[in-house]
C-alpha positions as CSV (number, residue, x, y, z in Angstrom):
1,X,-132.8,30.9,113.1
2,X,-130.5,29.0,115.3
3,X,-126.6,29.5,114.7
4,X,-124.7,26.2,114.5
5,X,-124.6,24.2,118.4
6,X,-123.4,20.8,118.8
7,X,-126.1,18.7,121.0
8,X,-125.7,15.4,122.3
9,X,-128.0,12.6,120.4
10,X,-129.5,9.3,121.0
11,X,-127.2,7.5,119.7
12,X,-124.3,8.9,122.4
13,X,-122.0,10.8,119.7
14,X,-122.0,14.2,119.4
15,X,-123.3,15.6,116.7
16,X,-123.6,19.4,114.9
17,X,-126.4,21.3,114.3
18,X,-125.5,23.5,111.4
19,X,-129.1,25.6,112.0
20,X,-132.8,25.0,111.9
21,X,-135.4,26.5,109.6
22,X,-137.8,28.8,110.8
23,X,-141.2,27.9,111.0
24,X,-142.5,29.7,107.5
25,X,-139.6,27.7,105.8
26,X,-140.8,24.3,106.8
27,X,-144.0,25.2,105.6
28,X,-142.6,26.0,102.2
29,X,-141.1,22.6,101.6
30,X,-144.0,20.6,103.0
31,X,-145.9,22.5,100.1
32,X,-142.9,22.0,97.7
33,X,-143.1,18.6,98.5
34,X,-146.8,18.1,98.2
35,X,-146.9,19.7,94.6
36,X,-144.1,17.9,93.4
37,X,-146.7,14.7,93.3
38,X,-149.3,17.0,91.6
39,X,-147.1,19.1,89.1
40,X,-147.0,18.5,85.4
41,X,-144.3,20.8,84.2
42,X,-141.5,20.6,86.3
43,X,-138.6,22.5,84.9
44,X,-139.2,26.0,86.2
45,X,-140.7,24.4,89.3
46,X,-137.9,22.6,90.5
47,X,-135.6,25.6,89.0
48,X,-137.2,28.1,91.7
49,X,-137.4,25.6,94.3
50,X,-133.7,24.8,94.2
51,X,-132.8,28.4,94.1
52,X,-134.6,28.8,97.0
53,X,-132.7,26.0,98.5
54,X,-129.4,27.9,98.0
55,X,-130.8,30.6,99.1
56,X,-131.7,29.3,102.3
57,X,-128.5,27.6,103.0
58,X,-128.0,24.3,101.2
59,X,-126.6,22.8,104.6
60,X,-128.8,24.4,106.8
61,X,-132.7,23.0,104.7
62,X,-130.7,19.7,103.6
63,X,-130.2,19.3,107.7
64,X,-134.1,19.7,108.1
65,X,-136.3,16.8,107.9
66,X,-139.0,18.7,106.0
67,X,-136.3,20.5,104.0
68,X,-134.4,17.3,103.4
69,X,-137.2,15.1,102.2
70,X,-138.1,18.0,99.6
71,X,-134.9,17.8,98.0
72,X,-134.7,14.2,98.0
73,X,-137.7,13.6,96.6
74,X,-136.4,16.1,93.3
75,X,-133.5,13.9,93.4
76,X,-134.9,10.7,93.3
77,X,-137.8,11.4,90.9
78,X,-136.1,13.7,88.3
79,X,-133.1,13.9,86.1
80,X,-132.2,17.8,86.8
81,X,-129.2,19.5,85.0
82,X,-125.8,19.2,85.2
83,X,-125.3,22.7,86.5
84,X,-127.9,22.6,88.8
85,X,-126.4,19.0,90.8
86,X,-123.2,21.1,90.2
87,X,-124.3,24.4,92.4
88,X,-125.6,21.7,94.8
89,X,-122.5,20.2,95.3
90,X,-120.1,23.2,96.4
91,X,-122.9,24.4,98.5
92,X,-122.9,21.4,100.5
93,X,-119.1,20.6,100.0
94,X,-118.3,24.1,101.9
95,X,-120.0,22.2,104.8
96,X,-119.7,18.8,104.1
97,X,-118.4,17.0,107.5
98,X,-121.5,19.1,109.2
99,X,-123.7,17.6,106.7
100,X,-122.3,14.2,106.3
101,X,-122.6,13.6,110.4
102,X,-126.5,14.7,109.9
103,X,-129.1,12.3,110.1
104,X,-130.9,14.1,107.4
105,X,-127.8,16.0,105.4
106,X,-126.2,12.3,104.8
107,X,-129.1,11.1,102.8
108,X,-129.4,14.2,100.8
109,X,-125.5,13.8,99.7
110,X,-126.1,9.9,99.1
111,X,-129.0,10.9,96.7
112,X,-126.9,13.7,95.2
113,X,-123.8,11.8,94.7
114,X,-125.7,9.0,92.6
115,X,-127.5,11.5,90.8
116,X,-124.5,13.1,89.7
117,X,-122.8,9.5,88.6
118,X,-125.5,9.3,85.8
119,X,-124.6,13.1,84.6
120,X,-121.1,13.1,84.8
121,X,-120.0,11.3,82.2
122,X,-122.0,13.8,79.3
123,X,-120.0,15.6,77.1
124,X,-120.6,18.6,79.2
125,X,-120.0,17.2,82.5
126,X,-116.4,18.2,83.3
127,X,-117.4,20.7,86.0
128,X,-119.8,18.3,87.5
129,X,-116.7,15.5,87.6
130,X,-114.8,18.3,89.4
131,X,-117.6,18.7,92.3
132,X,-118.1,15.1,92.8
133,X,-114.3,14.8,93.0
134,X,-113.4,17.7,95.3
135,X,-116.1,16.2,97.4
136,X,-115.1,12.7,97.3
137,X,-111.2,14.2,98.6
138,X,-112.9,15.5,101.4
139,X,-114.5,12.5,102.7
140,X,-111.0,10.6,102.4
141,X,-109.8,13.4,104.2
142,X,-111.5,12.6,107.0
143,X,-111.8,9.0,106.3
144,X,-111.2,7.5,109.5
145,X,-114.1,10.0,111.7
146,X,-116.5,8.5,108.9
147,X,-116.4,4.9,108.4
148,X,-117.4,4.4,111.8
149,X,-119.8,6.8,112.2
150,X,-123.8,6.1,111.9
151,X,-124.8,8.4,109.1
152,X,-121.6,9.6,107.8
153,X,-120.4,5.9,107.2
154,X,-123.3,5.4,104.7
155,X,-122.2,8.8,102.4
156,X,-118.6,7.0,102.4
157,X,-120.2,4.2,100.5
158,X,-122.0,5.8,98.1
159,X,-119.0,7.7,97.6
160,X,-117.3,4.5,96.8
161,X,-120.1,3.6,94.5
162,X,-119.4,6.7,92.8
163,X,-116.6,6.5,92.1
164,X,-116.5,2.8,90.5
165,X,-119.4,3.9,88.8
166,X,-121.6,0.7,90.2
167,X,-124.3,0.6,92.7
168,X,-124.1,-2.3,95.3
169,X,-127.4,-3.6,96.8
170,X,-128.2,-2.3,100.0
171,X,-128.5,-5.6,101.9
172,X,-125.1,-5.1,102.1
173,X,-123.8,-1.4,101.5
174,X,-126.4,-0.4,104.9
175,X,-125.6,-1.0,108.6
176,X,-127.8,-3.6,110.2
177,X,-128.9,-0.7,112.4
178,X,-130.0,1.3,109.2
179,X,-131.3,-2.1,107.6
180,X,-133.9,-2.4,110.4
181,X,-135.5,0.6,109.0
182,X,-135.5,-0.3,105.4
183,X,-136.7,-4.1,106.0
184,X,-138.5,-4.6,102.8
185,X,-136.0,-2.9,100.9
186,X,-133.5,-4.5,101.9
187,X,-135.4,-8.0,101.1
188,X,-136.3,-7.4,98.2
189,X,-133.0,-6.1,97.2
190,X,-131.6,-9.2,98.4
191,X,-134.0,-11.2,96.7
192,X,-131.9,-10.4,93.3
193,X,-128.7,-12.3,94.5
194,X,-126.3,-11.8,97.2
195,X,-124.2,-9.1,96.4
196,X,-125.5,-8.2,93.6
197,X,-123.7,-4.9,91.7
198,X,-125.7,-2.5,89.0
199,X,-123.5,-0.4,86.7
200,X,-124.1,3.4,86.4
201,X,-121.9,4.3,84.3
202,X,-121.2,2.7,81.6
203,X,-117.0,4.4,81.2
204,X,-115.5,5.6,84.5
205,X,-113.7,8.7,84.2
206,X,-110.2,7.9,84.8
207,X,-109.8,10.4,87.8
208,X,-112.1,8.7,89.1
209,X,-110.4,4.7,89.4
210,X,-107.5,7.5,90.6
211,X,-109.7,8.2,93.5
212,X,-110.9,4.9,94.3
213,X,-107.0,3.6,93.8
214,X,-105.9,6.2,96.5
215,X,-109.2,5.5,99.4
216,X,-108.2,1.5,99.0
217,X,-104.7,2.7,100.0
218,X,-106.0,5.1,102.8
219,X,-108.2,2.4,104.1
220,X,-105.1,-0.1,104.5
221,X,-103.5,2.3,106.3
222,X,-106.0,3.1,109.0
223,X,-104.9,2.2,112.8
224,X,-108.4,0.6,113.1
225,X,-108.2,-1.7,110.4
226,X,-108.6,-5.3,112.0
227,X,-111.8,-3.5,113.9
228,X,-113.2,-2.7,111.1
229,X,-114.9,-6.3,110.4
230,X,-116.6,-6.5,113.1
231,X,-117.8,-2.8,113.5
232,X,-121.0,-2.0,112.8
233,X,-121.0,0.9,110.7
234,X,-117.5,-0.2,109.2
235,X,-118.2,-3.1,108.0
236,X,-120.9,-2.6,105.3
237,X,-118.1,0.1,104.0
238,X,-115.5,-2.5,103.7
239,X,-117.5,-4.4,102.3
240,X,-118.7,-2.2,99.7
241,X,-115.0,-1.2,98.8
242,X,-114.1,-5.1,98.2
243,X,-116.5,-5.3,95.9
244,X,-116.0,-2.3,94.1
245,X,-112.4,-3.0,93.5
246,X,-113.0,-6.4,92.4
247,X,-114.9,-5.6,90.0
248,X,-113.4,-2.4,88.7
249,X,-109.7,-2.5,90.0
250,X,-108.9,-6.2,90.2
251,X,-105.1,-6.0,91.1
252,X,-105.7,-3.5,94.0
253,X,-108.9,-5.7,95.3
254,X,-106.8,-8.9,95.5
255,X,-104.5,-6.9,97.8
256,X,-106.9,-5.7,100.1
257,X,-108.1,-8.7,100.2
258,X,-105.1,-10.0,101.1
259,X,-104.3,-7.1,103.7
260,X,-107.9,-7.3,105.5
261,X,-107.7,-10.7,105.7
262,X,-104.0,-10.4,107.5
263,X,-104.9,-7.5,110.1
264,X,-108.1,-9.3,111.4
265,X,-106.7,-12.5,111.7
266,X,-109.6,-14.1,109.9
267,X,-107.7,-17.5,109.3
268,X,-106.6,-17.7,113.6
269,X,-108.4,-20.2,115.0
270,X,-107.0,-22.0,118.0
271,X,-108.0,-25.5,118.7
272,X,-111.5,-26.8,118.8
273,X,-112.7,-23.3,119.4
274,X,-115.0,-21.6,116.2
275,X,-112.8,-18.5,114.7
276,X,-113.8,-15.4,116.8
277,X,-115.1,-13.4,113.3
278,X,-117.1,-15.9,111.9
279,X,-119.5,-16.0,115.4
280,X,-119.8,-12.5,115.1
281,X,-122.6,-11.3,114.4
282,X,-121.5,-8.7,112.1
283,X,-118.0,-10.3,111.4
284,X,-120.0,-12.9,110.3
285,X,-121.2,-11.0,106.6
286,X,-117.7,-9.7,106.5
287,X,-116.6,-13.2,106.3
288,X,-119.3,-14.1,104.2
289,X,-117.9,-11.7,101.2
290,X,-114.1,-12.8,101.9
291,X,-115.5,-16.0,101.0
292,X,-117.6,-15.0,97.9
293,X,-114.6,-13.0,96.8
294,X,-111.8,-15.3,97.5
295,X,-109.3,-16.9,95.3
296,X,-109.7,-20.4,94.6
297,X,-106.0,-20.4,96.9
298,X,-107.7,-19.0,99.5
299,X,-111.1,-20.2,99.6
300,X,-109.2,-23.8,100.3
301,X,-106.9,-21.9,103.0
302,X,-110.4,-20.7,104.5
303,X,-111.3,-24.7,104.7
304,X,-108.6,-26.1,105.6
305,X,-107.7,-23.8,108.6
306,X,-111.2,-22.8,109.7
307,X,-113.9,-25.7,108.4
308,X,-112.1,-28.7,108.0
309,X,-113.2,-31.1,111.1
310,X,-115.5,-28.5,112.7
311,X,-117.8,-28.1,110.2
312,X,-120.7,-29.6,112.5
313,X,-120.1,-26.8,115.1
314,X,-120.3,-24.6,112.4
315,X,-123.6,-25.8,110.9
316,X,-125.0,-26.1,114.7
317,X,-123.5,-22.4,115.8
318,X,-126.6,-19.5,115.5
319,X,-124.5,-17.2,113.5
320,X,-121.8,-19.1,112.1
321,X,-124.1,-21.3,110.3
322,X,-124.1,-18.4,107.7
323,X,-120.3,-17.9,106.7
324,X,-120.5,-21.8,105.8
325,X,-123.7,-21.6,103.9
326,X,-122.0,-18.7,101.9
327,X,-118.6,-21.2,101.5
328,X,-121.1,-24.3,100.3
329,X,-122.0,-21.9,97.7
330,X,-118.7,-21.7,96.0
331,X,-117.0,-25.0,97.7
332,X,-115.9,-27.5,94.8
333,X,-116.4,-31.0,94.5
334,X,-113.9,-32.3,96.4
335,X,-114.6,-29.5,99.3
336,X,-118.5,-30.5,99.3
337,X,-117.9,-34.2,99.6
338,X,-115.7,-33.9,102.6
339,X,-118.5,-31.5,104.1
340,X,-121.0,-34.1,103.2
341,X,-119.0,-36.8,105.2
342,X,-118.8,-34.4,108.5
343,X,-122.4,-33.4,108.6
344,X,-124.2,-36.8,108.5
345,X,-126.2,-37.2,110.0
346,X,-127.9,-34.2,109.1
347,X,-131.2,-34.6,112.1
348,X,-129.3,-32.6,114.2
349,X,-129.0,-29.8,112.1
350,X,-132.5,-29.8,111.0
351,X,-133.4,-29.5,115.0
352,X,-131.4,-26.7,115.5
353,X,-133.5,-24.9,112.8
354,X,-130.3,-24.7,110.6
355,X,-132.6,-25.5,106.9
356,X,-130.0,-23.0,105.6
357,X,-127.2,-24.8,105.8
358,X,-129.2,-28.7,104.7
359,X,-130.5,-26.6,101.5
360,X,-126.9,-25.2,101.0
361,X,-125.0,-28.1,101.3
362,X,-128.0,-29.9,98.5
363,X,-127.2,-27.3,95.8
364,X,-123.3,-27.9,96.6
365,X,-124.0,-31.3,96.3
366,X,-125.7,-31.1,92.1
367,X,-122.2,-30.7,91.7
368,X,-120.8,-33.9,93.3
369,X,-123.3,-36.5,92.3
370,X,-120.9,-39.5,94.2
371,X,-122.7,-37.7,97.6
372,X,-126.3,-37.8,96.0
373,X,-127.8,-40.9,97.1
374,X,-126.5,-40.7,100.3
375,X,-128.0,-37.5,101.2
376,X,-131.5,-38.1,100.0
377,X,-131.3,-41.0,102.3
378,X,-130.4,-39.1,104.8
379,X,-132.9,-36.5,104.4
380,X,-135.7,-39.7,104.5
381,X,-133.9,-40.9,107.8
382,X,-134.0,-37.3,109.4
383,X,-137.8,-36.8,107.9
384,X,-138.7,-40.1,109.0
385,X,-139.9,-40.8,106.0
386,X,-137.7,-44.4,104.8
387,X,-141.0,-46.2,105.4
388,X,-143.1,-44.2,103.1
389,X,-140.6,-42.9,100.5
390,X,-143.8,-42.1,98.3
391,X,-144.8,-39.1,100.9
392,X,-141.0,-37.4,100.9
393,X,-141.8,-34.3,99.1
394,X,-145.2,-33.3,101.0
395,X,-142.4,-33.9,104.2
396,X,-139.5,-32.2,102.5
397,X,-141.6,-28.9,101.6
398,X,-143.4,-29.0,104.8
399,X,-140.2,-29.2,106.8
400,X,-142.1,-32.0,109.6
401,X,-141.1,-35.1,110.0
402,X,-143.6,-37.8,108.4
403,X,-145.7,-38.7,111.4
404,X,-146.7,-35.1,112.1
405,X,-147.7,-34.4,109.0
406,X,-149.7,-38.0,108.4
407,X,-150.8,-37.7,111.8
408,X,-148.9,-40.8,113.0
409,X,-149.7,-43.2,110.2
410,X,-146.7,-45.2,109.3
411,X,-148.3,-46.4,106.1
412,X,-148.9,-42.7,104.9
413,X,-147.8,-41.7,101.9
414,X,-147.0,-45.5,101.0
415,X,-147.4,-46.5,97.3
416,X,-145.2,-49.3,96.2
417,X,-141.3,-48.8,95.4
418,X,-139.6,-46.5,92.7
419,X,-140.3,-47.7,89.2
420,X,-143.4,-50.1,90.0
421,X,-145.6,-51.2,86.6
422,X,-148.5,-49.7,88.4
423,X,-146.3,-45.8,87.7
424,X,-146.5,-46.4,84.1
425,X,-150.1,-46.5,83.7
426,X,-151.9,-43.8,83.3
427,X,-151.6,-40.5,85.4
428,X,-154.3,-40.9,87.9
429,X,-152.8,-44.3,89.0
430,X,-150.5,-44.7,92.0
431,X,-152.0,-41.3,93.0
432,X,-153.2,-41.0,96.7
433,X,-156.8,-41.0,97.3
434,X,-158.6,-37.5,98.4
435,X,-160.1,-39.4,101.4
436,X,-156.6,-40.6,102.2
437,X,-155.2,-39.0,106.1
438,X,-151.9,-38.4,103.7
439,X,-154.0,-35.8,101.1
440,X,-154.7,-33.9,104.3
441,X,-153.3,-30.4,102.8
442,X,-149.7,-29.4,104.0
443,X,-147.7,-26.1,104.7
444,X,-145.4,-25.1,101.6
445,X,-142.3,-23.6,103.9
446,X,-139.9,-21.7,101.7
447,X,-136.7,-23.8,102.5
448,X,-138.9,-27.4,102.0
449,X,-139.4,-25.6,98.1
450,X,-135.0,-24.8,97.9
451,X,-134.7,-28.4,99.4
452,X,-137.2,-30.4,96.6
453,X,-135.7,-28.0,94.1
454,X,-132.3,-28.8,94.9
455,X,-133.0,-32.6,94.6
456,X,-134.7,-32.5,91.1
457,X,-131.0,-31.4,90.0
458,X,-129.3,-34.7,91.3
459,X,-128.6,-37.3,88.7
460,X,-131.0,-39.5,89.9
461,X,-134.8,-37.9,90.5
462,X,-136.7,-41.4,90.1
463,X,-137.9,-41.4,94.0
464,X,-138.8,-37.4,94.3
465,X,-140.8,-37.5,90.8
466,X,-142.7,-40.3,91.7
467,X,-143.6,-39.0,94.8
468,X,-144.5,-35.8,93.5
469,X,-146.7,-37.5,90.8
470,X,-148.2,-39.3,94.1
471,X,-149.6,-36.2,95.3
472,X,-153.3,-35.3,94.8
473,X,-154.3,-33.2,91.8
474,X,-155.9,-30.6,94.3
475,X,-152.2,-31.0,96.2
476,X,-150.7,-29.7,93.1
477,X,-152.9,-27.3,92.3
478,X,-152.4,-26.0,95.7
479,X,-148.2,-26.0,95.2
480,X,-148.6,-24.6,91.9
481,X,-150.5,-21.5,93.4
482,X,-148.1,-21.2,96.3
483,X,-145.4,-18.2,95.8
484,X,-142.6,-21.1,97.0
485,X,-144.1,-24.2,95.6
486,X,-145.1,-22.9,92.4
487,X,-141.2,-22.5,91.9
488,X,-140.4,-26.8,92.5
489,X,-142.9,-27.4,89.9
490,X,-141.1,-24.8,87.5
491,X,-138.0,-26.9,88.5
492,X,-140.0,-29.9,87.4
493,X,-140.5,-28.9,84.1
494,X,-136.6,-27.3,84.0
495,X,-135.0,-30.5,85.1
496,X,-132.5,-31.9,82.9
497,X,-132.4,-35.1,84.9
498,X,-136.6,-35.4,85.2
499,X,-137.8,-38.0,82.5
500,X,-139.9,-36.9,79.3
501,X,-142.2,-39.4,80.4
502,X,-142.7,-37.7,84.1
503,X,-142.8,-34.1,82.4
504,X,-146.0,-35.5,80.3
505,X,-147.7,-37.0,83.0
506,X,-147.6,-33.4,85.1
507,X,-148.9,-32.0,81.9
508,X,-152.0,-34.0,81.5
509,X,-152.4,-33.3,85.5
510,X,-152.6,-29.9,85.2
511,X,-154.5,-29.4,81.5
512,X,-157.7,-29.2,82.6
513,X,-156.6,-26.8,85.5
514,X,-155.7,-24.4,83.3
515,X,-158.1,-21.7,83.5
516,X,-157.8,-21.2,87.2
517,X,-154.1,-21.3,87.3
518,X,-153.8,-18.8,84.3
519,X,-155.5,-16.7,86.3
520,X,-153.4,-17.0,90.0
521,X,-150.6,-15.1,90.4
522,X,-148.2,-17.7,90.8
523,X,-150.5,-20.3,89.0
524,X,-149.2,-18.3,85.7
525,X,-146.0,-18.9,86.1
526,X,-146.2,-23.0,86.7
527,X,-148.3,-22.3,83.6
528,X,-146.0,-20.9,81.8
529,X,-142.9,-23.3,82.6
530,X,-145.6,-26.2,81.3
531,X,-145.8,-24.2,78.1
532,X,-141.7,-23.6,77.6
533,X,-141.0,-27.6,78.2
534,X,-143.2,-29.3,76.0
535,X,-142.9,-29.4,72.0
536,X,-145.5,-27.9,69.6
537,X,-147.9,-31.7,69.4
538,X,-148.8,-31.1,73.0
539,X,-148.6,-27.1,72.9
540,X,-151.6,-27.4,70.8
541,X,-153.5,-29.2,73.0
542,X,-153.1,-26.8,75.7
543,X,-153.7,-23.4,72.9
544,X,-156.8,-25.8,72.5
545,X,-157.5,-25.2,76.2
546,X,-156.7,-21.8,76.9
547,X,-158.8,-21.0,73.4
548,X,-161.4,-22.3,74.7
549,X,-161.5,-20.1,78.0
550,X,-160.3,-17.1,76.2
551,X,-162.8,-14.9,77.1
552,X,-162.5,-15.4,80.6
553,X,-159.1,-15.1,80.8
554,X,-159.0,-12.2,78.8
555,X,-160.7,-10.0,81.7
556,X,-157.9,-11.3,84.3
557,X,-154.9,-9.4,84.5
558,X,-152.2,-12.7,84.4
559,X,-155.2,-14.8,82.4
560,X,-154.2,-11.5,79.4
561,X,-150.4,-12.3,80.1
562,X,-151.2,-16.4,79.6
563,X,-152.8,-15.5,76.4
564,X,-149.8,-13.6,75.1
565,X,-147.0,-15.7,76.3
566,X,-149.0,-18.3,74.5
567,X,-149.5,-16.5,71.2
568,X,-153.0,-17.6,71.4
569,X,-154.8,-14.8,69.5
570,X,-152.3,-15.9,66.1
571,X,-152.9,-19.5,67.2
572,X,-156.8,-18.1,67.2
573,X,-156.1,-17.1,63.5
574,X,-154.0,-19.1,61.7
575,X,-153.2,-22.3,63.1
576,X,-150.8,-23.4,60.4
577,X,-148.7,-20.1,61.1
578,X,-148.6,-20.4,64.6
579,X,-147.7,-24.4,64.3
580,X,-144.2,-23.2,62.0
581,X,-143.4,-19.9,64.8
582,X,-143.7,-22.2,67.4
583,X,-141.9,-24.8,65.8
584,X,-139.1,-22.3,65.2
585,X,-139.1,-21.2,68.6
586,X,-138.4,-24.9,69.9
587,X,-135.4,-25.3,67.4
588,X,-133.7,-22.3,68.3
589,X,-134.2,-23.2,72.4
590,X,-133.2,-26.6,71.5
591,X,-130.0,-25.1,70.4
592,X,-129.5,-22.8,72.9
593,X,-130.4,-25.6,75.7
594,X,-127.5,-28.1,73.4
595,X,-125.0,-25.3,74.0
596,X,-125.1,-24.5,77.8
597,X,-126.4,-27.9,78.9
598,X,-124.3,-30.4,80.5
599,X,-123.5,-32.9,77.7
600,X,-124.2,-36.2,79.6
601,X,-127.8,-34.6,80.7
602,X,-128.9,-37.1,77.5
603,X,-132.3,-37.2,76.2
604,X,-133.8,-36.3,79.7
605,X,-132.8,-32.6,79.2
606,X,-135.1,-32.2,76.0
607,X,-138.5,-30.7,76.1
608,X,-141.7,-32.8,76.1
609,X,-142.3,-34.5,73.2
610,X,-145.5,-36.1,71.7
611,X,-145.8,-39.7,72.7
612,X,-145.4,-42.3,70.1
């Protein structure tokens, strides 16, 4: 076995080597790691294994790729004891900046660190608070080698997350180096919400806020501080460490808020030129935090020395685009009007690819309904779709202007104004005809879904229901099986501001399509929105319909979830029960709906009753 060398690496910083495993010992852990998949009883398993880990060297198999993905997979698929972690710990602690600077060692200390969080608050975890703390002292001991260093930077977050006792999503605790390595992770982490934080501990030990007191005081001392937004391994840990405080030490965070946003100069902006850290590319999410974690004070600082007159470059810029999507998603009122006013028209934007910021500045705008109307005329001016109003949401989710998408015809997607007598009859009528060039069938684009859900918020829906009634059955069919259209038409049915009426008409649409959208995946869903929004006259009629395909669905996997969701098998049984649970169940969601719902949402915002 090699003694410890220091070799020069990829990445051009110099890196230990704290020993290789001979060639029998990397066959042992490929085995270990094979059988930990097959083994049933794994307490004496994993007990030898991890004594033969210490016995080994902690640092030196932890280093090793075969070594270190044994280990982590006993960390990340069991709960092992307290004193276990514990010997762990001070093995790896006696070497810990070797490790830390490892590509391998890092990961097995982020792993252990997390899986001591959820031990260390037991009864008997004392001695295990004592390892994670003497270990956490070490890394603010050498604090400013690791936040801007590739592997070591990422233990310094966990170590943060440690000690607050939460766990922050790793779309924005990795590097964007690191994240190109964990894509689908990092996706669907970020699906859950930016920024998202996960408590692990339910009561942080109070040496441990003690800790995280004394890094936020370390880091607002370091030389480097103002590069630290815009570096790429430092950044993610800043980030991580705003967070943390805010949520766990408010005082402190609102100071190093205060201090980061000082040092970098994120408010400098000199004439008509964009401020240097929101075009960064990683300054950019720094900024995009400060935002989401600003005081109302300085949220309207950030506007009106950044944003105010240059929000256009902004919305046009390829990376700053981002920081003022994040602000439009906590601007108020008076902030999103003034926005509204600077980025008509918004056809530019939309060229430039920017569907971000047009679905960002929508959702601001549900809370400014005096800018409404005048953005959904703008959005049929930049879609080219004024003409044909009746063919905006095929346009809208699409994201193509009207004549690409109706091949040219101007009269596509034409069906009379808003509110005609002809709308009132029946549900088939006003509907486009399947041989029509506009039933042609249409691309669902994700932002075209955020866009058409957006705009069933506004106050007034009147133009996008009745074009979305316009559309084919076999159109909606088509959205409602589609992973971002099935989520307008759960909008649809959510709306406070959509009509009774309109909700009744999708019903009857879709009630004889409800076999094979109980049995999509995202069918289901639309499925079960039309169930949660109407009242128990009409949820009868559609038990009646699902009853009578219940054998069917009861051999698909979401046709069985339908069913359930549904009650159908007590329906099945007693009807008169099932007619006084479900009637229940609408009173008490009623209530719930009168107590978080806006109270000038009026009758609109009820479910779907039974038609007089």
């Amino acid at each position: 076995v090699q003694s410890s060398h220091v070799v020069q690496v990829s990445t051009g910083r110099v890196m230990p080597l704290v020993g290789r495993l001979s060639e029998a010992e990397k066959g042992y852990y490929k085995r270990v790691e094979g059988a930990l998949d097959e083994q049933q009883e794994e307490g004496l398993f994993v007990e030898n294994v991890m004594g033969q880990v210490l016995t080994d060297g902690a640092s030196r198999v932890c280093c090793d790729k075969d070594g270190s993905q044994a280990v982590e997979k006993i960390l990340h698929r069991l709960v092992l004891e307290g004193s276990l972690l514990q010997k762990l710990l001070e093995a790896l602690t006696s070497d810990f900046w070797g490790v830390a600077r490892d590509r391998c060692g890092s990961h097995i200390i982020e792993a252990l660190l997390k899986a001591a969080a959820t031990s260390a608050t037991n009864k008997e975890g004392s001695k295990l608070q004592a390892a994670v703390l003497e270990l956490c002292a070490l890394a603010k001991d050498h604090l400013p080698e690791m936040i801007s260093h590739a592997y070591a930077s990422h233990v310094l977050s966990s170590v943060l997350q440690v000690l607050a006792g939460v766990y922050v999503g790793s779309h924005v605790s990795r590097s964007r180096y690191s994240q190109g390595f964990h894509r689908s992770k990092i996706l669907e982490s970020s699906r859950s919400g930016r920024g998202t934080m996960e408590k692990i501990m339910v009561s942080v030990p109070s040496l441990f806020l003690e800790q995280l007191d004394s890094f936020a005081k370390r880091v607002c001392k370091l030389s480097n501080l103002a590069e630290l937004p815009t570096d790429q391994c430092g950044s993610p840990v800043l980030q991580v460490l705003l967070r943390v405080l805010v949520l766990r030490l408010p005082a402190r965070g609102r100071k190093v808020l205060k201090k980061v946003v000082k040092t970098a100069r994120t408010l400098d902006s000199t004439g008509e030129d964009l401020p240097s850290l929101f075009s960064d590319v990683v300054g950019s999410h720094t900024v995009g935090t400060l935002i989401e974690l600003a005081s109302p004070e300085l949220h309207q600082r950030i506007y009106d020395t950044c944003l105010r007159h240059r929000v256009m470059k902004f919305a046009l810029h390829p990376v700053a685009n981002y920081p003022l999507q994040q602000f439009l998603a906590s601007a108020n009122s008076a902030q999103v009007s003034m926005i509204v006013d600077e980025l008509l028209p918004l056809e530019e934007v939309l060229f430039a690819g920017h569907t971000g910021v047009v679905v960002g500045l929508l959702q601001a705008a549900v809370s400014c309904p005096e800018k409404q109307a005048s953005l959904l005329q703008e959005l049929l001016r930049a879609f080219h779709t004024e003409s044909a109003p009746r063919g905006c949401v095929p346009v809208f989710l699409s994201l193509t202007t009207s004549e690409v998408l109706y091949g040219g015809t101007e009269d596509a997607g034409k069906g009379g104004k808003t509110g005609d007598k002809e709308n009132k009859e029946g549900s088939q009528e006003g509907e486009r005809s399947e041989k029509d060039p506009a039933a042609a069938p249409a691309p669902i684009h994700l932002h075209g879904s955020l866009i058409v859900q957006a705009l069933l918020k506004f106050q007034d829906t009147k133009l996008v229901v009745a074009s979305l009634l316009h559309m084919t059955t076999n159109d909606i069919v088509r959205m409602s099986c589609d992973p971002s259209g099935s989520h307008v038409l759960e909008a649809f049915m959510s709306s406070h501001t959509v009509p009774v009426k309109k909700k009744r008409r999708l019903i009857e649409k879709l009630k004889p399509l409800l076999l094979p959208l109980s049995k999509d995946t995202h069918g289901s869903r639309v499925v079960d929105a039309l169930w949660r929004h109407c009242e128990v006259g009409r949820k009868e009629g559609l038990a009646r319909e699902l009853l009578a395909h219940e054998e069917e669905l009861s051999e698909d996997f979401y046709g069985r979830i339908v069913l359930r969701n549904c009650n159908i098998a007590h329906f099945k049984k007693k009807q008169a029960a099932w007619q006084e649970v479900q009637e229940a169940s609408d009173k008490r969601r009623q209530l719930f709906q009168d107590i978080i719902s806006d109270p000038d949402a009026g009758t609109s915002a009820g479910t779907v009753g039974v038609s007089g």
